[in-house]
C-alpha positions as CSV (number, residue, x, y, z in Angstrom):
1,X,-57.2,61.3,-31.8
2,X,-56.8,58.0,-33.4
3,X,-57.1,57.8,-37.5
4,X,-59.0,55.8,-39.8
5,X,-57.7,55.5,-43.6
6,X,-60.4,55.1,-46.4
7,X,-59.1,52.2,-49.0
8,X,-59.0,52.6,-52.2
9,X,-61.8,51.8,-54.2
10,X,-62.7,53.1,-57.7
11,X,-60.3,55.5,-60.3
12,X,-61.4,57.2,-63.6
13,X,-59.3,56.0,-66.1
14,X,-56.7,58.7,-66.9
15,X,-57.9,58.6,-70.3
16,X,-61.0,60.5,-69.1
17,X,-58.9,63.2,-67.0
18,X,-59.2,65.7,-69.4
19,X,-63.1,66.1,-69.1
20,X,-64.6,68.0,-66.2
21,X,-66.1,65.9,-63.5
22,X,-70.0,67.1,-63.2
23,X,-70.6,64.5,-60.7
24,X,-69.6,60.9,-59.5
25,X,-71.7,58.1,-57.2
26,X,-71.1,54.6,-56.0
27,X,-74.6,52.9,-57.1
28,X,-76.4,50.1,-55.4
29,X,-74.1,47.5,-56.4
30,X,-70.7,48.7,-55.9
31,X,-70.5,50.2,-59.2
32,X,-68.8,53.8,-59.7
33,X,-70.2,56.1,-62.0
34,X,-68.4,59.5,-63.2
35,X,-70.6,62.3,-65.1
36,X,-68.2,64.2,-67.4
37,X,-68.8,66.9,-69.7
38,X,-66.1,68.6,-72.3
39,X,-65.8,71.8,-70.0
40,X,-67.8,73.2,-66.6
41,X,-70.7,74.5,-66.9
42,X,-70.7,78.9,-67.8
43,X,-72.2,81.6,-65.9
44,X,-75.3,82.9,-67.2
45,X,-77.2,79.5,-68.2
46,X,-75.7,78.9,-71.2
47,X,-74.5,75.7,-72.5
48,X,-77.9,73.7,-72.2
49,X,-78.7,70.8,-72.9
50,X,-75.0,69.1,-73.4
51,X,-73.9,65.9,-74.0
52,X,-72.3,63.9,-71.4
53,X,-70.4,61.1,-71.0
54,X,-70.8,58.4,-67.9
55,X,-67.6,56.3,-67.4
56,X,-68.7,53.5,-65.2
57,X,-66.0,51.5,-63.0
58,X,-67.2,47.9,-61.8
59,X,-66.0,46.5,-58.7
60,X,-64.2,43.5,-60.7
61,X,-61.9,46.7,-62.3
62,X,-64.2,46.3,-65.8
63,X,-65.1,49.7,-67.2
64,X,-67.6,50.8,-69.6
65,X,-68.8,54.4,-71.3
66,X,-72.5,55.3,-71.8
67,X,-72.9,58.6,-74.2
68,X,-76.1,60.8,-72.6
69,X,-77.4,63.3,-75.1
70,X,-79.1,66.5,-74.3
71,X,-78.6,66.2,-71.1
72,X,-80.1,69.9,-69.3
73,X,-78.9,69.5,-65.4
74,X,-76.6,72.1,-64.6
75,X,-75.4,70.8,-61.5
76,X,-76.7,67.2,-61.8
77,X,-77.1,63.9,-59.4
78,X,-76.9,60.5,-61.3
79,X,-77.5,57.3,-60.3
80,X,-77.8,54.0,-62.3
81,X,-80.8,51.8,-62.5
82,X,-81.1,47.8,-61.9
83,X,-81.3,47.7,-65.7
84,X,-78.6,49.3,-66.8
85,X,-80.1,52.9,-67.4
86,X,-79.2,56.1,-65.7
87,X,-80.9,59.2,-64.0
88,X,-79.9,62.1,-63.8
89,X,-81.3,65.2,-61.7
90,X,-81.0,68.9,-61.4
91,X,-80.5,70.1,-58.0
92,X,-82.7,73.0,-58.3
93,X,-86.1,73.1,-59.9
94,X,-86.9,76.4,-61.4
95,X,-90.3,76.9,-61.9
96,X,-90.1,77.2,-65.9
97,X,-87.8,73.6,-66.2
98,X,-89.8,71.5,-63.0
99,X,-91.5,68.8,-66.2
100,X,-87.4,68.4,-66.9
101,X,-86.1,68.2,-63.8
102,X,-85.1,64.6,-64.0
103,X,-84.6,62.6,-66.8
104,X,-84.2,58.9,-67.3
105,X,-81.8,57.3,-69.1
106,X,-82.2,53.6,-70.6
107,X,-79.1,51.5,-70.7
108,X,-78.0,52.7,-74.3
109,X,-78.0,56.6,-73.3
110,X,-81.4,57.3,-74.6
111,X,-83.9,59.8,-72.9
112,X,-87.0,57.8,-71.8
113,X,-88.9,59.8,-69.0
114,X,-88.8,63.1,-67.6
115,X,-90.5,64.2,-64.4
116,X,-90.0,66.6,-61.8
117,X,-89.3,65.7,-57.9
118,X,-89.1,69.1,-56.2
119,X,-86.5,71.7,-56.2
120,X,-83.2,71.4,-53.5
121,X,-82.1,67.8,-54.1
122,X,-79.7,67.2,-51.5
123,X,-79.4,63.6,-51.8
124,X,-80.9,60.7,-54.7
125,X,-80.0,57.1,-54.7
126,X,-81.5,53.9,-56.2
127,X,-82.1,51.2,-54.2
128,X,-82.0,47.4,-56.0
129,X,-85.8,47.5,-56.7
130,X,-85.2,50.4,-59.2
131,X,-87.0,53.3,-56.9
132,X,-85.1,56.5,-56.3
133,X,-85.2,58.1,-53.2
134,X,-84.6,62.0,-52.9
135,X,-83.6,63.8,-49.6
136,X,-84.1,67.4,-49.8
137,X,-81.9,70.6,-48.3
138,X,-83.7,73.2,-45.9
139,X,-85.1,75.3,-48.8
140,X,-88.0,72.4,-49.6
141,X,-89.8,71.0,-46.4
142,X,-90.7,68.0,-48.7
143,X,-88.9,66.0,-46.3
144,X,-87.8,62.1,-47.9
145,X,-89.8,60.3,-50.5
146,X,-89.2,57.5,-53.1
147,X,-90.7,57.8,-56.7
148,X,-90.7,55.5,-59.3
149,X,-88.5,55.5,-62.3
150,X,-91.5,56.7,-64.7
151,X,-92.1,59.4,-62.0
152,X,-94.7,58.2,-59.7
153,X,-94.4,58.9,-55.9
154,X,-94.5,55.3,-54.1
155,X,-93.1,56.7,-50.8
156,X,-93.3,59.8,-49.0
157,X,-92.0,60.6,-44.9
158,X,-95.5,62.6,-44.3
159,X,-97.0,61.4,-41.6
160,X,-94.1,59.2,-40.2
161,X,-93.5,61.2,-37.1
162,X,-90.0,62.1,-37.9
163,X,-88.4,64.7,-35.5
164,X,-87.1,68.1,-36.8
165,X,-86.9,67.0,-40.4
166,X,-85.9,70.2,-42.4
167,X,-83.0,69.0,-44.2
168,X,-81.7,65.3,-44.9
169,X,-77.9,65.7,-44.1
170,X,-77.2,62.1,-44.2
171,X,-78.7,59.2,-46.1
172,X,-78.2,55.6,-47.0
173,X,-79.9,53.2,-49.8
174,X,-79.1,49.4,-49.6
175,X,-80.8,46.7,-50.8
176,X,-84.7,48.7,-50.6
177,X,-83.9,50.1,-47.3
178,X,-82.8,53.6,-46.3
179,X,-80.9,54.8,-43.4
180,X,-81.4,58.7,-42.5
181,X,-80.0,61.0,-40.6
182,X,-82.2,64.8,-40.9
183,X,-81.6,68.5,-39.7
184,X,-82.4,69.6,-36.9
185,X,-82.2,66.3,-34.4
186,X,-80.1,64.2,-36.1
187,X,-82.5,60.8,-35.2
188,X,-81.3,58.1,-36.5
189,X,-84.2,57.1,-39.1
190,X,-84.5,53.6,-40.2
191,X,-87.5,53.0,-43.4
192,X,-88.7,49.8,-44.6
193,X,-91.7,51.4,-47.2
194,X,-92.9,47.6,-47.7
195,X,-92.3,47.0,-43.9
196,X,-96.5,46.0,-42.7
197,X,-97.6,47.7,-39.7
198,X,-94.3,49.7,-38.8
199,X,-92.0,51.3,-41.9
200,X,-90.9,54.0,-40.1
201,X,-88.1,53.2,-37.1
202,X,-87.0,56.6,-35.1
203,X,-84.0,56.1,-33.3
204,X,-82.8,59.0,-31.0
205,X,-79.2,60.3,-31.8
206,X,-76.7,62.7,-29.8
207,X,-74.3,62.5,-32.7
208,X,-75.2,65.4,-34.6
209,X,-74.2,67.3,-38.4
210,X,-73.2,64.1,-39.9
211,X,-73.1,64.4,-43.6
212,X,-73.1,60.2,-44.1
213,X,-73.9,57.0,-42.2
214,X,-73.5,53.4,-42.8
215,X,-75.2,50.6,-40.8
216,X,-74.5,47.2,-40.7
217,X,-76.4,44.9,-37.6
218,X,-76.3,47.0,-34.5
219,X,-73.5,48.8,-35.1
220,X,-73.9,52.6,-36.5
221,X,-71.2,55.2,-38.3
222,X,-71.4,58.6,-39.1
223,X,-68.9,60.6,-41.0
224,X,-68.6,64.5,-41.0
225,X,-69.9,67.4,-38.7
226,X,-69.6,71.1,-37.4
227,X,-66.4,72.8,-37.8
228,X,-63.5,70.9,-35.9
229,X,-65.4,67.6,-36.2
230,X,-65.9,67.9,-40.1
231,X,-63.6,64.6,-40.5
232,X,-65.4,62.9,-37.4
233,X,-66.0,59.6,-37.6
234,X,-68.0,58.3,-34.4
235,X,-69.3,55.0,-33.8
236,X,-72.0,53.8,-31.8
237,X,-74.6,51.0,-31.3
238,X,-78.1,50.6,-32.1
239,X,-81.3,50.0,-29.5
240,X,-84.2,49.8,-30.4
241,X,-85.2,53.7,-29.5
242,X,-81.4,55.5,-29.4
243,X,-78.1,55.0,-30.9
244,X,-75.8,54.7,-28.3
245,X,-72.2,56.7,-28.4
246,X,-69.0,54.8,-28.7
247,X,-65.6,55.8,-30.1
248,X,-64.7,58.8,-32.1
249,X,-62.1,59.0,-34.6
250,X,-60.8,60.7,-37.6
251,X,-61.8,59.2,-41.5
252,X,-58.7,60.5,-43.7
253,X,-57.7,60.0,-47.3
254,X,-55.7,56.4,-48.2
255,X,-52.5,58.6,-47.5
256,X,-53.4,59.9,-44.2
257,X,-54.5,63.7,-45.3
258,X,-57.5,65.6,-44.5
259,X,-60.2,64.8,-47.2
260,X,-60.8,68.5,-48.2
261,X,-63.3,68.9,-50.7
262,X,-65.6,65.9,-51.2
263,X,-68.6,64.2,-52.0
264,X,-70.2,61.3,-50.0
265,X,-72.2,58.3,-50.4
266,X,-73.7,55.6,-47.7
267,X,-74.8,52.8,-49.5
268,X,-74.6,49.7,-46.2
269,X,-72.2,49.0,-44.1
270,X,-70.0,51.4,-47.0
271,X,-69.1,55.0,-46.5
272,X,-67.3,56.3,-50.1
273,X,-65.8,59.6,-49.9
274,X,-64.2,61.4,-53.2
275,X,-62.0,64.4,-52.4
276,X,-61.0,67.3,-55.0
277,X,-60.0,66.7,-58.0
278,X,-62.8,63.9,-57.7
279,X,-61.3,61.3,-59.9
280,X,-60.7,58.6,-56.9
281,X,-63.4,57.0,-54.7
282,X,-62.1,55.4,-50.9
283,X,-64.6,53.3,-49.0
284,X,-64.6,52.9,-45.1
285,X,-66.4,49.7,-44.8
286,X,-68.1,49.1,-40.6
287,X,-68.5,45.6,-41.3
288,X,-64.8,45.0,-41.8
């Protein structure tokens, strides 16, 4: 099967190697954004709240370091706002720490907002308008849904008709548009929240257990999937009710290895993938 090489995009400075990587994302912009703490988080819940470090790598190669205080996710998502200020998220909700859940960040690392979004974040992104959408795992039906920074849901996929939505394996935020890809029939799912009369686009989809997707005009991506096909990239071409198959090949590492290990992020036409020890970002880019 033919192979497709991510290219290098984004490094943490070595100076930073020695702190442990709690999470990383690509933002809205093209900006990449490390979460670091002195040491991993301990069994047992101790350790909290911590303060954190965010090493942020512009595409131009210019980096910059915002210090978080008090920071209480143990297993966090971040993200970075239009303005310069961060969230970060806890995963899981328990029911004693849902008002702390999130917490927002402005652009000089103080806490401004905390609110809760629901528990099993699979996926949060900010688009360019500053909203942050949240894709859940299969242990909260809550579906997709887009809150504001102070807290305040603005979107949510009730009511959109979307097939065997249980858990949102894939999803992309660009520009204020998301592309989604949910458990258990893998439609392709196109929202436009501020789109009149028809937000909600449902494209059926025979690719299926993709973990990212990027989009760019007609033409579609996915990356990952069950067991042999875990490194799957297939290709195909959007109608206006199906995404049609194309070629499949395999997405490696800039050297030609298996990924391993990694996280992902769709953000366009852009699929980033980090592999263990997470201190690199690669992009495959469809529009190229």
């Amino acid at each position: 099967m033919q192979k497709t090489a991510l290219i290098p995009y984004a490094h943490l400075p070595r100076a930073h190697h020695h702190r442990h990587v709690l999470t990383s994302t690509v933002d809205v912009f093209g900006a990449a954004h490390w979460l670091l703490a002195e040491r991993a988080p301990q069994p047992g819940g101790d350790g909290l709240p911590f303060d954190a470090l965010v090493v942020s790598v512009y595409p131009g190669g210019d980096v910059e370091v915002t210090e978080l205080s008090a920071v209480r996710a143990r297993w966090p998502h971040l993200d970075r706002f239009p303005d310069g200020g961060f969230v970060v998220a806890a995963s899981r909700a328990r029911r004693n720490e849902e008002a702390n859940q999130v917490q927002v960040f402005d652009a000089l690392g103080r806490e401004t907002s905390t609110f809760s979004v629901g528990d099993a974040i699979e996926h949060l992104l900010v688009d360019e308008g500053g909203h942050i959408w949240v894709g859940h795992f299969d242990e909260n039906p809550a579906g997709i849904r887009r809150w504001s920074a102070t807290g305040e849901l603005s979107w949510t996929s009730d009511g959109a008709r979307i097939p065997g939505l249980f858990d949102c394996y894939a999803l992309n935020v660009s520009g204020t548009v998301a592309w989604a890809c949910p458990y258990t029939d893998f439609p392709l799912v196109e929202i436009r929240p501020d789109r009149p009369g028809r937000p909600v686009v449902v494209r059926a989809n025979r690719i299926r257990g993709a973990h990212a997707v990027a989009v760019h005009g007609d033409r579609v991506a996915f990356f990952g999937g069950y067991g042999e096909e875990r490194d799957r990239l297939a290709h195909g071409e959007l109608t206006e009710t199906a995404v049609e198959s194309k070629d499949v090949d395999m997405l490696t590492l800039p050297d030609g290895t298996a990924p391993g290990r990694r996280r992902v992020v769709g953000r366009g036409s852009r699929i980033y993938v980090q592999a263990e020890p997470f201190t690199a970002w690669g992009v495959f880019d469809i529009s190229n």
